[in-house]
N, C-alpha and C positions, 0 to 999 in steps of 0.2 A: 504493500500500500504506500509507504516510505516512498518506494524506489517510482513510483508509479506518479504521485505526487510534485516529485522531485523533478520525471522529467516534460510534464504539464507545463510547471515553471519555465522550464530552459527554453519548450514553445512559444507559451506568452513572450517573454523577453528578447526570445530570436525573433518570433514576427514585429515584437514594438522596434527593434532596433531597425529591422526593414523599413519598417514605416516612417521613423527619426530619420535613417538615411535616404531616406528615396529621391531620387532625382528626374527635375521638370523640363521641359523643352521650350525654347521660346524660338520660333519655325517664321518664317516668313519669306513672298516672293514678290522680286522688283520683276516682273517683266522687262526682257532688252537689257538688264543687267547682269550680265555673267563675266567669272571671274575675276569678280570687284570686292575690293575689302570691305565689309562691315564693320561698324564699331557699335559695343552697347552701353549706356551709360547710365549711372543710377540717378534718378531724381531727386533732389532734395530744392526745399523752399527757396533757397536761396545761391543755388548751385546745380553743376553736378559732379561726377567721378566715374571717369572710365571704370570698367571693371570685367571689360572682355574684347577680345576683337576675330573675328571669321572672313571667310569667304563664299562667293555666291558659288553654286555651282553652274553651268550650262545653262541651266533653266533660270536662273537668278534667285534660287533658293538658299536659303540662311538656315544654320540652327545652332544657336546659344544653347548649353547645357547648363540649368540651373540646378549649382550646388546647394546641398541641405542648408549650408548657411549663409545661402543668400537671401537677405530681408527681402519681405514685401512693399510693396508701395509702388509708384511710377516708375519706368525705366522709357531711356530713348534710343531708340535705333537712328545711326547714322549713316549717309553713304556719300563718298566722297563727292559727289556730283549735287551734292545739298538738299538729298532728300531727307525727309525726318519723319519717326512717327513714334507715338505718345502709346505707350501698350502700361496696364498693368499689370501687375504680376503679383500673384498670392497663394502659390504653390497648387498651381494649374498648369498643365500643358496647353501653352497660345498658341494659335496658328493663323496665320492670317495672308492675305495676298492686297498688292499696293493697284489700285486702282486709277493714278495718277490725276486724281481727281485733288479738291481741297478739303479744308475743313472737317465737318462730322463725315466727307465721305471718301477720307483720302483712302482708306484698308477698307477690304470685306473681311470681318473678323470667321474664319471656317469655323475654330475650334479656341472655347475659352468665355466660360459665361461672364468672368469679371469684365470683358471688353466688348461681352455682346450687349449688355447692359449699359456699359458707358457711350460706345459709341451709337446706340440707340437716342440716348439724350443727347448727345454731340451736332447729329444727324438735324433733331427737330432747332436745337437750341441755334447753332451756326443758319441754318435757312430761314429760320423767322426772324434772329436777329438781321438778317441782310437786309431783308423784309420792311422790316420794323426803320429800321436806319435808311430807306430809301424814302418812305412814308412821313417817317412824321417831322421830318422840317419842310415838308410839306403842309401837313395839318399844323404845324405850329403859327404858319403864315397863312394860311387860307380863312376867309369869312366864316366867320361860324353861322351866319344867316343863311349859308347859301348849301340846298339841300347835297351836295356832294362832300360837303363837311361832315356829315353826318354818315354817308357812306366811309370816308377814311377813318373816322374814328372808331367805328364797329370793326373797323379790318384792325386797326392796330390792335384794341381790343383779343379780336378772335386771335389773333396770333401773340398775344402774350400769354389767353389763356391755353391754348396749347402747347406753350411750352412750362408752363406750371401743372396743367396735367399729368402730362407725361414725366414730370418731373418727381410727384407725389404720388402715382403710380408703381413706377421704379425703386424709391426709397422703399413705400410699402409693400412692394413684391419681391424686394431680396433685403431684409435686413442682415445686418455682418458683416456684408462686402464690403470691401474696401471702394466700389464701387458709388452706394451708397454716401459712403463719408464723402467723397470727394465730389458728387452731382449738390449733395445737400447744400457743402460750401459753396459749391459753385453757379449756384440757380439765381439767374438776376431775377431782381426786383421789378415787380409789378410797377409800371409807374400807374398811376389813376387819371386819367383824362377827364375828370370832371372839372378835377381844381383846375385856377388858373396858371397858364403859362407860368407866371412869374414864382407861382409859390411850390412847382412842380419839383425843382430840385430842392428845395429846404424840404420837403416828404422821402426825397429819396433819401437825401441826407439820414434823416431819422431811422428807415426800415431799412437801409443796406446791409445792413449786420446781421439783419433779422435772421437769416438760414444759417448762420454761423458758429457753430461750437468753438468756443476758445479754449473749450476743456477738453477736444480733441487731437490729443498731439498726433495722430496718423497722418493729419492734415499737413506735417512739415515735410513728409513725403513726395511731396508732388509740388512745382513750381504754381499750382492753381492757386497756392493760398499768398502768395504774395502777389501777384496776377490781381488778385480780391483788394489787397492793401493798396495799391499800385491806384486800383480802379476808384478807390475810395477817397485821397487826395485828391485825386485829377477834381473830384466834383468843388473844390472849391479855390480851384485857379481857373487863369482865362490866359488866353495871349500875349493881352495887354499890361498884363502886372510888370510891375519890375519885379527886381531881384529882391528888394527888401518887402515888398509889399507883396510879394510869393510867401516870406517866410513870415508874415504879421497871420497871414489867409490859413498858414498851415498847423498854427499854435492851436486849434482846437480838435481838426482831425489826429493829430498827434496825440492829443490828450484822451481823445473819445478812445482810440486802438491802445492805449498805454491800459487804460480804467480798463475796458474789455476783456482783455488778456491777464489782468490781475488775478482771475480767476486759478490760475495754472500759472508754478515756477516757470517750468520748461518753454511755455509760450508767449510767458512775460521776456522771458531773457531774449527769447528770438526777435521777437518782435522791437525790444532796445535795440538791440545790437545793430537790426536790418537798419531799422531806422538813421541813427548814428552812422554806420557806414555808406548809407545813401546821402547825407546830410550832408556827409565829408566832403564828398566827390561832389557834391555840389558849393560847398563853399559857404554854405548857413550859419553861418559865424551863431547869429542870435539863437537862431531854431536852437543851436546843441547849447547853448545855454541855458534855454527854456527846460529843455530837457534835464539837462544835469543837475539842474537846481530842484527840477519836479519829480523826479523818478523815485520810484517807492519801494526799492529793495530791501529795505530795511521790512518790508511787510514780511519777507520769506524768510525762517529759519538757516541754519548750515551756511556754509563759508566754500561753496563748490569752486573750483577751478574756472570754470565758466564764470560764476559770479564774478570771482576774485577781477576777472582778466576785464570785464565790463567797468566794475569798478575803477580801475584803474584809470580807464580811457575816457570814464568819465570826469574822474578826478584833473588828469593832464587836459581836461576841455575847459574846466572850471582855472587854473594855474595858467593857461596858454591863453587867456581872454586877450581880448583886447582892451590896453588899458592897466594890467596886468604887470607885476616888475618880470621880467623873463629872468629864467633862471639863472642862477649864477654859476661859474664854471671856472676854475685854475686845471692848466694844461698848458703844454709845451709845444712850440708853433715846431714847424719841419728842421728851422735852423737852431732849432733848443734852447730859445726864447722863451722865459716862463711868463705866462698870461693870464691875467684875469679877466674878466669881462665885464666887472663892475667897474674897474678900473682904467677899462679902457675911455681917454678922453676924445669925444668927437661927438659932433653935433646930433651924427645920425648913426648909428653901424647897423649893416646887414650881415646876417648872420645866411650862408650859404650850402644847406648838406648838399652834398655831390657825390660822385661817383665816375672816376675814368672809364670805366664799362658801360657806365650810359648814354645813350644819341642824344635825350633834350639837354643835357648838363653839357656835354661839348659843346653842342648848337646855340647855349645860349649863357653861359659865360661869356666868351668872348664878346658880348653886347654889353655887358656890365663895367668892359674896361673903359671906352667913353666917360663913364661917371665916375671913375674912381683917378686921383691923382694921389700917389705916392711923398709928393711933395708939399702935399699939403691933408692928411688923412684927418686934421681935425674936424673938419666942415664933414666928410664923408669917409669911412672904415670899414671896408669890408670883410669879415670874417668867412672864409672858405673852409668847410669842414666834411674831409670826405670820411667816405662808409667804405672804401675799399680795405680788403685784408691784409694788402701785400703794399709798401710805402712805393716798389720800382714804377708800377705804374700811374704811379699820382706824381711822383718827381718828374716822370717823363713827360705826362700832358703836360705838367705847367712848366719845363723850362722848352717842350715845343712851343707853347701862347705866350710864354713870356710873361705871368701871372707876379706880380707884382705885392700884393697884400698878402696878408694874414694866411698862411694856411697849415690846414692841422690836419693828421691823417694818425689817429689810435691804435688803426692794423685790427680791428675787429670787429667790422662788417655792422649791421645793422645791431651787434651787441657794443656799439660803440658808446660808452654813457652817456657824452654827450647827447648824443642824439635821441637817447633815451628816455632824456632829459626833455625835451622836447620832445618828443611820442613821432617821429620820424619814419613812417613806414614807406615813402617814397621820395624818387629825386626826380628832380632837382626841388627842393623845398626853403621858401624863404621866408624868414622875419623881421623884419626892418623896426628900427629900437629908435628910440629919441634921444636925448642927451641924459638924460635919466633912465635909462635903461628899462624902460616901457614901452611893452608892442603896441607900436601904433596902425601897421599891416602887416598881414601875411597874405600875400598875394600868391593865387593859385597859377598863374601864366606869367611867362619874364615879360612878354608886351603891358602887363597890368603895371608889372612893377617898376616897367622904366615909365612909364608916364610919373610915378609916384618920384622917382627919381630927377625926373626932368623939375618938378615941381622945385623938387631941394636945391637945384641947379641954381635955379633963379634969386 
């Protein structure tokens, strides 16, 4: 009975282990493309990562082999000729074939109910929006007295509610799928044709969010839910704004996604970070301040890595103001000159991270010597400070240009304090300081910052 018992067990366990290790296919054909590389790539909200790459065969068939421990969520097929397609994957064998069409009809999914599902909503959502978006700035400018008004509204109508049907259909006919989570975030908003024009986008404003779990981290799978974020500012800019009156318009939807996402550590920190790093590359001086000043981590327990590394960048946003004393620094210039930075006297210094391996740092120093005279550095002081590892190639660019000022090279790359010191993830990067050693710019483009320069000229 023992023995009998015993080898019951070793069945269960061999068949779970079968089951634990099994592996999925992910199958696909480009017609007219054979013996072309494929590449697959995993989706994430804010990204992707390669994670495989094949070949078509004669017919222009593909097959990825999906390992036991490959996660589920979004994945993209690519082919060097710039075709792309959105598959997901949740320990299903997919099969599908490329139709060369667009949108919800670029694949016929064969085989793979997570994508017969999605691209079933894809299908209605992409054709009524076209629809929809051809219609109503039409109906936004047509007579409302005049009986054909009446006809485009019922059409805009009927095709919004078809794609809320089929949207609420699909959630409730497959709960679990991953499928699901991703239509639910991603089902636009009802706009209401009753209200007026004018008050139509303060309502969308309101129920945009409305299909959206913040407490659904599956959702960081798939670039749909920043696509959502993305879609969500847009509603309250216009063409017209400037730059600073972009970032006055955006202090609310900021705050609306921050509060949102409060819900959930995981989708709080995303949601900073994306923002923040979108913010950067745009040059939102004020916005990351709003931010840094308002962020509410302190609401989450633990002290996680990820936290830790936000924190931080939040910190060096609030230190790197404008307005701000810039940090201070002692170091040895290349001829082993020891320097301070508080102590250097001159009206203005620019503070320059570089990089000999970089194209815009070659390209647009040399524009910088125009404003700098050696013979006179009080009025203007440039400080050069490269991120290179190795000192050979930063001695050789500057006695090829003939580099004249300040310069420092530590020999350890982006772990260079200085520059750490400054939160310096890219070059060419600059700070321009006043006589008191307060950032008065940091200009994102060297044309910005010689206009600031020409200014000092005078």
């Amino acid at each position: 009975m023992l023995k009998k018992k015993i080898t019951l067990l070793f069945v269960v366990v061999f068949m779970s282990g079968i089951a634990f290790g099994q592996t999925y296919h992910i199958r696909g054909t480009v017609p007219g493309m054979s013996n072309t590389d494929v590449f697959l790539l995993q989706d994430f909200a804010d990204s992707q990562r390669m994670v495989d790459t094949t070949k078509t065969d004669i017919s222009g068939t593909f097959d990825f082999i999906m390992k036991p421990d490959m996660p589920v969520g979004m994945y993209r097929i690519l082919t060097p000729t710039g075709n792309m397609f959105n598959v997901i994957y949740n320990h299903e064998n997919v099969d599908f074939v490329s139709t060369g069409l667009r949108g919800g009809d670029m694949i016929q999914v064969k085989k793979s109910i997570e994508n017969l599902i999605y691209y079933k909503y894809l299908h209605v959502k992409t054709n009524n929006e076209m629809r929809i978006n051809i219609l109503r700035p039409v109906l936004d400018y047509y007579p409302q007295n005049d009986t054909f008004y009446t006809v485009l509204r019922n059409q805009v109508e009927k095709l919004q509610n078809q794609v809320a049907s089929v949207t609420y259909n699909l959630i409730k006919d497959n709960p679990g799928t991953l499928a699901a989570h991703f239509i639910a975030m991603d089902e636009p908003v009802k706009i209401d044709l009753n209200i007026p024009l004018s008050e139509q986008n303060n309502e969308l404003k309101k129920t945009y969010f409305s299909h959206v779990d913040f407490n659904d981290t599956l959702l960081l799978r798939t670039h749909l839910f920043t696509s959502k974020l993305v879609g969500y500012l847009s509603l309250y800019q216009n063409q017209k704004m400037s730059k600073k009156e972009m970032e006055k318009a955006f202090v609310a939807p900021v705050d609306t996604i921050l509060k949102k996402a409060q819900v959930n550590e995981k989708m709080y920190l995303f949601c900073l970070n994306y923002l923040v790093k979108g913010f950067e590359d745009f040059g939102f001086e004020n916005l990351l301040q709003h931010i840094a000043l308002h962020q509410h981590l302190d609401a989450f327990p633990g002290n996680s890595l990820q936290k830790q590394a936000i924190l931080h960048k939040l910190h060096l946003i609030t230190e790197l103001a404008i307005g701000k004393t810039a940090p201070d620094f002692t170091t040895r210039t290349l001829k082993g000159k020891r320097i301070q930075l508080s102590k250097v006297k001159a009206g203005h210094t620019l503070l320059v991270f570089w990089a000999s391996w970089c194209p815009h740092c070659t390209a647009a120093l040399p524009k910088l010597e125009k404003y700098y005279d050696p013979a006179h550095p009080e009025k203007l002081q440039i400080i050069a400070i490269s991120v290179d590892k190795s000192k050979r190639p930063v001695i050789k660019e500057i006695k090829k240009e003939g580099y004249t000022w300040i310069n420092i090279a530590e020999q350890k790359g982006w772990d260079s304090p200085i520059a750490e010191k400054y939160g310096v993830s890219s070059t060419p990067t600059f700070f321009l300081l006043n006589r008191d050693k307060k950032i008065v710019a940091k200009p994102d483009e060297v044309d910005k910052l010689i206009k600031l320069l020409q200014n000092i000229e005078k």
